[in-house]
N, C-alpha and C positions, 0 to 999 in steps of 0.2 A: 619332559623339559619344564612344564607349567610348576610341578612339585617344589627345585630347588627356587625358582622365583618366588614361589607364593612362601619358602621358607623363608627368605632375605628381606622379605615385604613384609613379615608380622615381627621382627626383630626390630625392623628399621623404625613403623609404626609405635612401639611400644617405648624407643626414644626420643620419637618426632612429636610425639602429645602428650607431655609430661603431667597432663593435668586429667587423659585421662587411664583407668585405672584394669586390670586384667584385660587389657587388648586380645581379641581374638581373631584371626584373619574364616571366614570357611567359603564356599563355593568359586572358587576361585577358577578362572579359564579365560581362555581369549575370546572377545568379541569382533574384532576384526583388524584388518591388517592393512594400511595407503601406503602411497609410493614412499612415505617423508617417517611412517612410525607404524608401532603395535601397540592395540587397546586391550587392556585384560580390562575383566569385569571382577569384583569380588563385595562380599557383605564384611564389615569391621563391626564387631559388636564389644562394646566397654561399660564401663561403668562410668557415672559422671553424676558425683554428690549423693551415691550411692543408690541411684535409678538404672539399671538397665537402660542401652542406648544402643540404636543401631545405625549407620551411616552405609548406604549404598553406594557404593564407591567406582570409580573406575581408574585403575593407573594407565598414562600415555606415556609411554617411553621413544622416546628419538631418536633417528641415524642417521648416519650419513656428515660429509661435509658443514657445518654450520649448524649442527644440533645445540650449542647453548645457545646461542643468540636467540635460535627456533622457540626451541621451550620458553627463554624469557619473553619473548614475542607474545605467541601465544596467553602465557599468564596475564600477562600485564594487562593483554587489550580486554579476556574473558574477565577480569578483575572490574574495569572501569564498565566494561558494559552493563556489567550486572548492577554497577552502583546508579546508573542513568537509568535504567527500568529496562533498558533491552535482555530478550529471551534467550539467556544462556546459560550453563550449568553453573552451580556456585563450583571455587576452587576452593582447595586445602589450603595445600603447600604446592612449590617448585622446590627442587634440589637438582641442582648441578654442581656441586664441589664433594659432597657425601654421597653419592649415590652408590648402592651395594649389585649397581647392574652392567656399571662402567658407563653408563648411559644416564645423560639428562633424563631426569622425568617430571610429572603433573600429577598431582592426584585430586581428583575431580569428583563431582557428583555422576552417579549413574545416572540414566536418565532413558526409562521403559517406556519401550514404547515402538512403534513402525516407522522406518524412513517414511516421509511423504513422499519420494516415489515412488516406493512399493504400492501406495495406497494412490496416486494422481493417476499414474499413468493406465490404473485399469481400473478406474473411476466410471460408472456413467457419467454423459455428458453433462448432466445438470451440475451433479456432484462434483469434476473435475472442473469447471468454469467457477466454482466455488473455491477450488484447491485453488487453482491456479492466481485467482484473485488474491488469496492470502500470503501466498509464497511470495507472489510482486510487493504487496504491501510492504512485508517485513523488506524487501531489498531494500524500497525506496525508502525506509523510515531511515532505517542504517546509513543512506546516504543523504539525511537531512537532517543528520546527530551534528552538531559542533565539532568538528575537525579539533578545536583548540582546546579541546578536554582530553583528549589523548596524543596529545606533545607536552610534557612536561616543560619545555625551556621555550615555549612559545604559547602556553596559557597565560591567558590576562594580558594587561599591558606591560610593554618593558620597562625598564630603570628610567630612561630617557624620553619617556612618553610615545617613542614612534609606536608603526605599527608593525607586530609580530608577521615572522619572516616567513614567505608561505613556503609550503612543502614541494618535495621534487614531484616535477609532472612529465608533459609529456618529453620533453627536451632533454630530461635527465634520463626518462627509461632508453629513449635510441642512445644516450651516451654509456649507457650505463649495457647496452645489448653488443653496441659495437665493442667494449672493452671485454665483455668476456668472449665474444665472438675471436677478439684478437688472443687472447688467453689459451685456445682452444687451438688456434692455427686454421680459423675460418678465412676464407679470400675473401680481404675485405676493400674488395674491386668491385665484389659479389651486383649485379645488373641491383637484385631484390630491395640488397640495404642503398644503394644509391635512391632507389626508388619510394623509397621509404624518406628519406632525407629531402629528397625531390617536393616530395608532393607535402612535406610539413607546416611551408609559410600558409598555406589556405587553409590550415585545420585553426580554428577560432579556441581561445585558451578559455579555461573554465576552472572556477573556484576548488581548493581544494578537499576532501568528504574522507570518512572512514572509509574504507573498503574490507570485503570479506578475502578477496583473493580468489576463493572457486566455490562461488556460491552458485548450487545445484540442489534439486530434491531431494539427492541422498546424504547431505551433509544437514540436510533440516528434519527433526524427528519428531513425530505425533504423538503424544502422548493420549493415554486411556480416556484421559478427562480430557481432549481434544485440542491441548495446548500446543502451539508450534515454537522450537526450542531448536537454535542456530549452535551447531560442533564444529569444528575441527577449523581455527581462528591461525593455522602455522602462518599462514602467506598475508596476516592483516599487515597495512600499512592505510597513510595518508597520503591519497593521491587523486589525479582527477578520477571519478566516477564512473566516467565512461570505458577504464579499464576493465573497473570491474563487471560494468554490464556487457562487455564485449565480449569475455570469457564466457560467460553465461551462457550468450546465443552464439559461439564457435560449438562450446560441451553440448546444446541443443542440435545443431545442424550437423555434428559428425557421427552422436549418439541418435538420433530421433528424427532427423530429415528439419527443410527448410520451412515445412509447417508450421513445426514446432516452434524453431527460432522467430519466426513471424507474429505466433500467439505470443511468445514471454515481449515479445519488444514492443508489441500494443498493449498490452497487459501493465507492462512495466512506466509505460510514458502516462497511461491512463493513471496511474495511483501517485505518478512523481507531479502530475498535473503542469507538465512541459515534455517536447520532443527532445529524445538525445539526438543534438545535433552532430551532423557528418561520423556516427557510430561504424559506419563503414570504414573509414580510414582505422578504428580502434580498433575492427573486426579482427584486420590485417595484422593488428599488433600481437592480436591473439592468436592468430594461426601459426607468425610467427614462431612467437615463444612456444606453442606448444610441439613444434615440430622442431626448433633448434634443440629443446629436450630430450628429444625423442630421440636425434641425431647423436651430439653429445653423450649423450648417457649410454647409449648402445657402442661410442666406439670409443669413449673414455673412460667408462665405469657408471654406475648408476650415484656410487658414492661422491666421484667427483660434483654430482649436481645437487649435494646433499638430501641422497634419496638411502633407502635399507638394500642390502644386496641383492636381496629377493625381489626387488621391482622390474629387477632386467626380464625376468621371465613375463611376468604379466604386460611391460611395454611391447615386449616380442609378439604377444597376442593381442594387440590393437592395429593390426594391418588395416584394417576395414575404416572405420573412423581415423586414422592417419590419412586413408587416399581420400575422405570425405575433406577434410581440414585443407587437404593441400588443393583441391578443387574449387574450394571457397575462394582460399587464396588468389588460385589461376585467375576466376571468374572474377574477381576485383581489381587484382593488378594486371593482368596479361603476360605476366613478368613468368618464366620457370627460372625452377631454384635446382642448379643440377644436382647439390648435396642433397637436398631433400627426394627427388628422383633415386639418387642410388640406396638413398636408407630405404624408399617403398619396391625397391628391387630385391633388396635384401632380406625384406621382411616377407617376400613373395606374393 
C-alpha cells in the first residue's frame, strides 16, 4: 500500500518545488497513525543551486468529516508558532484542492527523536521531576503567547479604534456541545447537560490563550540533542486555557491514575505562576467531550466526528480509561449519564 503513495508523493513533489531540481523520494513508510490522520516518514533529496540537498520530511494526511478545515488548522497555527520561537516542526506546503490521495495533507519536517513519554514515564525520579517540569513549562508558555497573533481579523487595533473581539469561550463550547449533541439525537432533557448549564454562572470567565487541544507526553518529542518539539496542532483554537489544561489532567487520570493528574496540575500552576481556577468545572467539560466522542463515533461512524475509519477499532479498545473518565465525571457531578453507561456496557 505505502509503494503507490510514496509513487504519487515523488510526482506531486517534483511539481510542488519548482525551484528544486531531480527530486527523489526514498525510505519511505508510516510512522504512525491518531484517531483524526496517518503520518508517513520519508527523506526527499534534490538539488538546489546545484548542491545536493536533503529535507527529512514527514507527510500527515487527514480523514474523516472536516479534514480541510483540519489541515488548514493545523498549518496555520504550526506556521505562526514557529514564527514566535515556539517548538514546532518547520512546514512545507498544505494541499487541499491538488492532492493526489484524495486527502488533505501537510508536509512537514521530520523530527527524530523519542516521545517524552516514552522517556517521563520510566524516568527515575530525579530525571522525571525534571521531565515533568519541562513539559509544564512548554504548556504554560503556549498559554502566555498573545492570543491576537493567531486571529487574523482580530490582530492589532480595529478600523474604529475599539477593542478586538474576544474569542468563543466557555459559553460557546456548552452551545456549541448542546448543537451537535442535538444533531446526533442526544436527549437534550439529559439531568448531565442541565447540570452542566446549572452550575456555569459561578465558573469566573478568563482571558482568551492559544491552546494545543490534546496536549500530552506523546504528542511532545525529545530530540537526540535534548530538544522538546510540540506535534500534532489538529484541535488548536483560541479559547479559555483552562480547556485545555483540563484535557490534559482527564488524558492523565484515565491513562495513569489521579497521582499523575495531581503532579501535572501542581506542576503546571507552579510554572503559569497562578492557580487554575475552578479547573474542576473544566475537568467535567473534558470527560464530557471525551465520552460524547466515544459514544457518537461508535454508534454514528467514527467519520461522522471527523476521525479515519480505522479509529472505531482502537476506540473499542479504551474500555478501561472510558470507565476511568466516566468515574471522574460521577465523582464531580453525582450526576449518571445513561448514554454513556450503555456505551461502557457495550464496550464490556
Amino acid at each position: 500500500m505505502n509503494e503507490p503513495i510514496a509513487d504519487l508523493l515523488q510526482t506531486y513533489c517534483a511539481d510542488a518545488f519548482p525551484g528544486w531540481q531531480e527530486v527523489r523520494i526514498s525510505g519511505f513508510g508510516q510512522l504512525a497513525a491518531g484517531w483524526e490522520s496517518v503520518i508517513y516518514g520519508f527523506d526527499l533529496d534534490t538539488l538546489l543551486d546545484g548542491e545536493s540537498h536533503r529535507e527529512e520530511m514527514a507527510l500527515r494526511m487527514y480523514a474523516g468529516e472536516g479534514a480541510w478545515d483540519k489541515a488548514g488548522r493545523e498549518f496555520a497555527a504550526i506556521s505562526r508558532l514557529g514564527q514566535v520561537g515556539y517548538p514546532v516542526p518547520r512546514v512545507f506546503l498544505l494541499e487541499r484542492q491538488r492532492s493526489p490521495f484524495g486527502q488533505p495533507f501537510i508536509l512537514m519536517e521530520r523530527i527524530e527523536g523519542k516521545s517524552l513519554g516514552e522517556v517521563l514515564f520510566n524516568a527515575p525520579p530525579p530525571e522525571q521531576d525534571l521531565l515533568l517540569a519541562r513539559f509544564c513549562e512548554l504548556f504554560a508558555r503556549l498559554h502566555k503567547l498573545d492570543w491576537r497573533l493567531f486571529l487574523k481579523e482580530e490582530s492589532g487595533s480595529r478600523a474604529d479604534g475599539s477593542a478586538p473581539v474576544q474569542p468563543p469561550g466557555l459559553d460557546a463550547w456548552l452551545s456549541s456541545t448542546r448543537a451537535t449533541l442535538q444533531r446526533f439525537g442526544w436527549p437534550l432533557d439529559d439531568p448531565f447537560l442541565h447540570w452542566l448549564e446549572q452550575q456555569r454562572p459561578g465558573v469566573a470567565r478568563a482571558g482568551p490563550a492559544p491552546v494545543h487541544g490534546d496536549f500530552h507526553p506523546n504528542n511532545v518529542l525529545l530530540r537526540p540533542d535534548g530538544a522538546l518539539i510540540v506535534i500534532d496542532w489538529t484541535n488548536f483554537s483560541v479559547t479559555d486555557a483552562r480547556f485545555d489544561l483540563a484535557w490534559t489532567l482527564m488524558l492523565a487520570n484515565a491513562y495513569l491514575g489521579m497521582a499523575w493528574r495531581d503532579r501535572i496540575l501542581h506542576e503546571y500552576e507552579r510554572q503559569a505562576g497562578q492557580r487554575a481556577e475552578q479547573i474542576e468545572y473544566f475537568e467535567v467539560c473534558a470527560c464530557a467531550r471525551r465520552l460524547f466522542d466515544l459514544t457518537i463515533s461508535l454508534s454514528a461512524g467514527a467519520e461522522k466526528m471527523g476521525m479515519r475509519a480505522g479509529a472505531m477499532q482502537e476506540m473499542q479498545a479504551q474500555v478501561g480509561p472510558a470507565r476511568r473518565v466516566y468515574r471522574m465525571l460521577l465523582d464531580y457531578t453525582g450526576v449518571r449519564v445513561e448514554p454513556f453507561e450503555q456505551l461502557l456496557e457495550s464496550l464490556g
